[in-house]
C-alpha positions in Angstrom: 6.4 48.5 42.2 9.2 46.2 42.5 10.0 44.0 39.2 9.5 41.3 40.4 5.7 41.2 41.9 5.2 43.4 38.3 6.1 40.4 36.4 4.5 38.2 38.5 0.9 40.8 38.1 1.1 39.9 34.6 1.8 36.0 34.8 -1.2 36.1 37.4 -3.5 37.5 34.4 -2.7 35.2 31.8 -3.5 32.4 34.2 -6.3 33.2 36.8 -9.2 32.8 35.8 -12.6 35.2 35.7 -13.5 34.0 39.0 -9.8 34.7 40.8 -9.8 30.9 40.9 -6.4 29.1 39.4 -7.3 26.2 37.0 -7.1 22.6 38.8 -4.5 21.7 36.4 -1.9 24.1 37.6 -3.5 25.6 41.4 -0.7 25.5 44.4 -3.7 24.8 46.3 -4.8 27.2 49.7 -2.3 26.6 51.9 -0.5 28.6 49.3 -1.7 32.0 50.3 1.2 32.8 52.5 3.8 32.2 49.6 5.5 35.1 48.5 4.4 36.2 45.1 7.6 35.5 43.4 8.0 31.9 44.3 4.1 31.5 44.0 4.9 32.7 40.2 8.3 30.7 39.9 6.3 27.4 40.8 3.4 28.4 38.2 5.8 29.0 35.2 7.7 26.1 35.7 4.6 24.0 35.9 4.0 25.0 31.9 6.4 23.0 30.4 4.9 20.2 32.2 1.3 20.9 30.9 2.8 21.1 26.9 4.1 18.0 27.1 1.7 16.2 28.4 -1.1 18.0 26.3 1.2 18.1 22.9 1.6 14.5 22.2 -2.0 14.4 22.7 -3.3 16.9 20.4 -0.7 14.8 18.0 -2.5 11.5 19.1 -5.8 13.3 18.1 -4.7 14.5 14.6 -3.0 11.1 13.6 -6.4 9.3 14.8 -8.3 12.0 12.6 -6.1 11.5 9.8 -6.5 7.7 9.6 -9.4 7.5 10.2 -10.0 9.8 6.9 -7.7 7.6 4.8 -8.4 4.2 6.2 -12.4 4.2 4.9 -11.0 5.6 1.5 -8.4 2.5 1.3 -10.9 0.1 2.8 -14.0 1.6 0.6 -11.7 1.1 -2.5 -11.2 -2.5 -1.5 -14.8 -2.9 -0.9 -15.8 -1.6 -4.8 -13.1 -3.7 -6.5 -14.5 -6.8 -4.4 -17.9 -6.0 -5.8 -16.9 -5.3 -9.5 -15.5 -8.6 -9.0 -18.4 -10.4 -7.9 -20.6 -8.7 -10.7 -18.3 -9.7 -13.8 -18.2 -13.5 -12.2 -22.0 -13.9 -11.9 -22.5 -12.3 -15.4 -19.6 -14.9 -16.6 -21.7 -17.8 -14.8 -25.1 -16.2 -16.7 -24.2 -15.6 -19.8 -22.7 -19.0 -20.2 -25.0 -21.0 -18.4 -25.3 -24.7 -19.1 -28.5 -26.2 -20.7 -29.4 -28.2 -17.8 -29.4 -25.0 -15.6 -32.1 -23.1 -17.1 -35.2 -24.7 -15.5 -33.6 -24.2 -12.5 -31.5 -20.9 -12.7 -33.7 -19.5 -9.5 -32.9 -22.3 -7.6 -29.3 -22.5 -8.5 -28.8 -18.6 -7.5 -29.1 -16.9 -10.5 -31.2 -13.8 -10.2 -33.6 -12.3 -12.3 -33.9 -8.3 -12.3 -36.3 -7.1 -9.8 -36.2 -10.3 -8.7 -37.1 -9.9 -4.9 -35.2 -13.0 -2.6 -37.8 -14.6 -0.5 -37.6 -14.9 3.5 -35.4 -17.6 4.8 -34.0 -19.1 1.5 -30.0 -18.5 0.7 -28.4 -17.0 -2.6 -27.9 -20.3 -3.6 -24.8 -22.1 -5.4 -24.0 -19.6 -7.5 -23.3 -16.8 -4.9 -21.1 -19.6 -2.6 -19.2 -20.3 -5.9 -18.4 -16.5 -6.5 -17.5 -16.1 -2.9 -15.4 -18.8 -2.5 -13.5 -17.6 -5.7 -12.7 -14.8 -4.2 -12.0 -15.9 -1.1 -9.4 -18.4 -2.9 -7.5 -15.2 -4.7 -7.4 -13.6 -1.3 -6.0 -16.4 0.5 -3.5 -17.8 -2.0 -0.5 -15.7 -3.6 -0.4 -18.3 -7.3 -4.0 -16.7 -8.5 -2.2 -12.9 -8.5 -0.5 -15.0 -11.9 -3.5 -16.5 -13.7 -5.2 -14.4 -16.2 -9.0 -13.5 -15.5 -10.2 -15.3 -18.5 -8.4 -18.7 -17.3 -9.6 -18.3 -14.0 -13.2 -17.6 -14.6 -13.4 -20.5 -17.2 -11.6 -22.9 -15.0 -11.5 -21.9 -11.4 -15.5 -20.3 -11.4 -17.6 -22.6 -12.5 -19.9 -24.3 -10.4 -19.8 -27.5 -13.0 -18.2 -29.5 -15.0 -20.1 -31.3 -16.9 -23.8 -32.5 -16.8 -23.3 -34.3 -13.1 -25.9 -32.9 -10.1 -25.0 -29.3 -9.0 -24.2 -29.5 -5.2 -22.5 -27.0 -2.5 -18.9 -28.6 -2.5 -17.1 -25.4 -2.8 -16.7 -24.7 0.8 -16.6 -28.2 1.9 -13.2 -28.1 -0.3 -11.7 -25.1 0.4 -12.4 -25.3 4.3 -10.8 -29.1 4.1 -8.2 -28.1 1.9 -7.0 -24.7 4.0 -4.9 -26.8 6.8 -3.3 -28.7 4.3 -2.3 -25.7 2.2 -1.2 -23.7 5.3 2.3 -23.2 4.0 1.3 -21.1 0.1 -1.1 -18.6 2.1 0.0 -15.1 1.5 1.2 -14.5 5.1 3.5 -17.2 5.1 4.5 -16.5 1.1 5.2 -13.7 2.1 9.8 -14.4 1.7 9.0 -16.6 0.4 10.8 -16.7 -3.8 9.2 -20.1 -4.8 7.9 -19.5 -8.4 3.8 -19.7 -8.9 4.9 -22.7 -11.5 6.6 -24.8 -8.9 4.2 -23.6 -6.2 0.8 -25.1 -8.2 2.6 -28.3 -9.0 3.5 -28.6 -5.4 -0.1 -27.8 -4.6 -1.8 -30.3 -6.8 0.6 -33.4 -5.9 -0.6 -32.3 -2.0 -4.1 -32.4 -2.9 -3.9 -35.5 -5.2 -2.6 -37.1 -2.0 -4.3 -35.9 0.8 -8.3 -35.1 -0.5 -8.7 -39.2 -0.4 -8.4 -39.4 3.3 -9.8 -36.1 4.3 -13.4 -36.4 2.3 -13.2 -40.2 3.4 -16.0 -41.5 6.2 -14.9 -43.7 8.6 -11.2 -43.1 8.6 -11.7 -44.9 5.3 -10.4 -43.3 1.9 -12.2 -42.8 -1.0 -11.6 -45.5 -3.6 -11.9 -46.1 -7.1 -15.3 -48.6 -8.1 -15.8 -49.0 -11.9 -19.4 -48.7 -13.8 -20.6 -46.0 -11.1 -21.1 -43.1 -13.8 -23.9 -41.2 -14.2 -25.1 -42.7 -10.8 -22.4 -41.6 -8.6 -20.1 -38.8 -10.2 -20.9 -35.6 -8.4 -18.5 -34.5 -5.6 -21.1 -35.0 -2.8 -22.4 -38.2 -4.0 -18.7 -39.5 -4.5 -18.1 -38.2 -0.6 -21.7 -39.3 0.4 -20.6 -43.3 -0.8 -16.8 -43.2 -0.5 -16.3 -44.2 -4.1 -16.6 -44.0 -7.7 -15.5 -44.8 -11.3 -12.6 -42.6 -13.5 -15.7 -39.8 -13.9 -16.2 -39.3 -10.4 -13.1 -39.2 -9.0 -12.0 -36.6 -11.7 -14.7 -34.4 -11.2 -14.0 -34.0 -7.7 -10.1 -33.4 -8.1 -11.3 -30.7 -10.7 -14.0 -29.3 -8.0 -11.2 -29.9 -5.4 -8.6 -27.6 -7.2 -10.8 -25.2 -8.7 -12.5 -24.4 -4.9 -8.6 -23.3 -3.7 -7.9 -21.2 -6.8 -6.2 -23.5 -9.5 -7.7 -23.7 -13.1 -8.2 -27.5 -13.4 -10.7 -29.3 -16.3 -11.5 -32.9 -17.4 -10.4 -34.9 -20.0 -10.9 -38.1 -21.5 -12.4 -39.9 -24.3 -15.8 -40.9 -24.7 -14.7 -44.1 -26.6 -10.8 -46.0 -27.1 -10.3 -46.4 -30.6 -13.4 -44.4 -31.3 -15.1 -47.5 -30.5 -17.7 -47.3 -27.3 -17.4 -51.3 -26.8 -13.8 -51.1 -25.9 -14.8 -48.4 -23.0 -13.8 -45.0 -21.9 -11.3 -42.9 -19.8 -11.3 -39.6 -17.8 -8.6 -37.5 -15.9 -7.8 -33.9 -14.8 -6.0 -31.7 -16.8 -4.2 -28.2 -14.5 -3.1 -24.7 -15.8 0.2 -24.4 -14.8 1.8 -21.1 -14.9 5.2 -21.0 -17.2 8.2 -20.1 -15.3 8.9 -18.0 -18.0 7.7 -14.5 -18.0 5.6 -13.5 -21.2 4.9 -17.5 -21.9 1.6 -17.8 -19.9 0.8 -21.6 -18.9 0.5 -24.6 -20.4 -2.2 -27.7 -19.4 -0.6 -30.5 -17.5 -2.2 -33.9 -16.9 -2.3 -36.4 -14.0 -4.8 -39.0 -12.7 -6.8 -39.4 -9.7 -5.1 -41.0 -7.0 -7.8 -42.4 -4.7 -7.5 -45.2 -2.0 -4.5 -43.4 -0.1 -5.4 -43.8 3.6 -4.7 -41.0 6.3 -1.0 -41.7 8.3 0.1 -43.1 4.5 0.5 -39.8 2.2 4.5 -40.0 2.8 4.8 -43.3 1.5 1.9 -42.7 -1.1 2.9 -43.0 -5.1 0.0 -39.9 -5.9 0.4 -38.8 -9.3 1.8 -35.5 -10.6 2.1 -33.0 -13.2 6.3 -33.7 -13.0 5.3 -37.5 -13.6 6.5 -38.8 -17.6 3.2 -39.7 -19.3 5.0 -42.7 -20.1 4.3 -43.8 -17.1 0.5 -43.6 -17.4 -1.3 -47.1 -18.0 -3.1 -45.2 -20.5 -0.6 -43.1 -22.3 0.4 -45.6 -24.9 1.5 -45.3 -28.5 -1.3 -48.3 -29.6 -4.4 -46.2 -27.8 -3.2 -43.0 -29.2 -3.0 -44.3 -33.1 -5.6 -41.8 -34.6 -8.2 -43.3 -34.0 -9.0 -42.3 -30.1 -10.2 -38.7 -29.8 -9.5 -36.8 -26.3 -11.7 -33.5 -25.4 -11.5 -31.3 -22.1 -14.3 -29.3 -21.0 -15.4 -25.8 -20.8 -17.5 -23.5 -19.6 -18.0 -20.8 -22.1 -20.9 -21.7 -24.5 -19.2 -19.9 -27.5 -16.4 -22.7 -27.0 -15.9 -24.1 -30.6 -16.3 -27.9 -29.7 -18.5 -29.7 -27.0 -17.9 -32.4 -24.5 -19.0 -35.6 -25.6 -20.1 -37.9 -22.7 -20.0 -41.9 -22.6 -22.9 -41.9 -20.5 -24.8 -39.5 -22.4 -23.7 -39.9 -26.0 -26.4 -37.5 -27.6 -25.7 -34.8 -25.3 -24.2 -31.5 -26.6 -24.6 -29.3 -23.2 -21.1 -29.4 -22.4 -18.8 -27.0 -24.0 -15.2 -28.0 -24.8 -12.3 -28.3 -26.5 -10.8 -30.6 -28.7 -7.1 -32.2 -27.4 -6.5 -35.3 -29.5 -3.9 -33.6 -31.3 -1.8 -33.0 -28.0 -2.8 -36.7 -26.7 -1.8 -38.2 -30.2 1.8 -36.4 -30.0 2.7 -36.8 -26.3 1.1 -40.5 -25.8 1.8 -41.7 -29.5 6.2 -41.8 -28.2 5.1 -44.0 -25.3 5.4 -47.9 -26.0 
């Protein structure tokens, strides 16, 4: 037998299948029964190369899909069981230091009994938007990777701040606040080498300006109206009405801050010169991260700046943490003799202190913590 139809006998077998048929894939077709053996098996061979690399990077395609999708679930499962340990220690935070007023109601308010079954058509209630929003707010925004847990669930969690009506303004806030706060998500932090100190101060200055106009109705701002507290101090009622007393408006920048990740708490004093007849005073207080490492944060203070109207936040004079205290009407060294006490609310019931309230001056639901030292210091230099 000549070599070369030998050679070609063997390539035949390795290819041809049971049935004498060549595969589709690699079958001259019939009008090639007239070619010579040789070229017939010089055309078949050089049709293999053809068929590894087209079936190679394949098989390759296959194996990389296989392996991801192996380690993907794994990564995203991980994610998944850190997001729920999460979720559990913030709702046992918000249950084991529940607030008086919130017992009666705890159902209602989303807390959950064990074995508790939920019923047909109602939600989780306030307390499950407040933990999801919390998280949501250290997904989105890069300064919460520097506050420490106990901070943050003491003054970012909490539904409350003091004894005021517990509404749903957590997503009403955050939602609001998002287009405003564009520039500090993580996606655009992202080369961002701005310290988390600079970044929060920026952040609340922004806020203090801005929240006036966008929770306004009627392309009117909210605006400051003495004597509303306790009727209008909650966040909703303050939107609802478009105004309210020192009370009010603090609460909501506190609500405001907290719903976008920032530890923020009021402060005030029940009574100026520890006398109730000469009236009373509240304002926000924010954690701001030290640009230090290893120095933690220190608590700021600014005021509400209501009444700045949308198309006017460049020109605006909104208060901020880099702001002398000096410059506060009420930061003076004749209302800080001694004799005026300044507390800041809490959350955690094992706080050492409580909250007193003008408006409710028997009333010791409100954990807190007393600052009149700090006041007495930083206000008793100002003339």
């Amino acid at each position: 037998m000549d070599p070369t139809e030998e050679n070609y006998d063997l390539t035949e077998a390795l290819v041809v299948g049971d049935n004498g048929s060549y595969p589709a894939d690699i079958s001259m077709g019939s009008n090639n029964q007239n070619t010579p053996p040789a070229t017939r098996c010089s055309s078949r061979i050089r049709s293999l190369p053809t068929i590894f690399f087209i079936v190679t990077p394949m098989i390759i395609f296959i194996i990389v899909v296989f392996i991801s999708a192996a380690l993907i679930p794994n990564e995203m499962s991980s994610n998944s069981s850190k997001e729920a340990t999460l979720r559990e220690s913030m709702t046992q935070y918000l249950t084991r230091n529940i607030m008086p007023y919130d017992v009666p109601n705890s159902a209602a308010l989303g807390f959950q009994s064990n074995g508790q079954s939920k019923v047909d058509g109602l939600s989780d209630g306030i307390v499950n938007q407040t933990v999801f929003y919390s998280i949501q707010a250290k997904t989105l925004y890069t300064w919460t990777d520097s506050i420490p847990q106990d901070v943050y669930f003491e003054y970012v969690l909490p539904y409350s701040v003091t004894n005021e009506p517990r509404t749903d303004y957590r997503p009403l806030f955050f939602n609001a606040l998002k287009d405003s706060l564009k520039q500090y998500e993580r996606a655009a932090m992202a080369n961002n080498t701005q310290s988390t100190h600079d970044q929060i101060k920026e952040a609340v200055q922004l806020i203090n300006t801005k929240l006036w106009a966008l929770m306004g109705r009627d392309s009117k701002p909210i605006v400051f109206m003495a004597s509303q507290t306790p009727r209008i101090y909650d966040p909703l009622s303050v939107i609802a009405y478009g105004y309210s007393s020192c009370t009010g408006l603090a609460i909501m920048l506190v609500s405001a801050l907290r719903s976008v990740g920032i530890p923020a708490r009021m402060a005030g004093t029940p009574a100026w010169y520890g006398d109730p007849s000469k009236g009373d005073h509240s304002w926000v207080e924010v954690y701001v991260v030290s640009n230090e490492a290893g120095k933690g944060g220190e608590w700021m203070f600014l005021e509400p700046t209501p009444g700045i109207a949308e198309g006017k936040e460049d020109t605006a004079n909104a208060d901020n943490l880099d702001r002398d205290p000096c410059k506060r009407w009420f930061c003076k060294a004749d209302r800080f003799n001694g004799s005026t006490k300044v507390y800041a609310t809490r959350y955690d019931k094992q706080a050492t202190s409580f909250f007193p309230m003008a408006w409710a001056a028997n009333d010791r639901g409100v954990p807190g913590v007393d600052r009149s030292s700090f006041y007495t210091s930083t206000c008793g230099k100002c003339t």
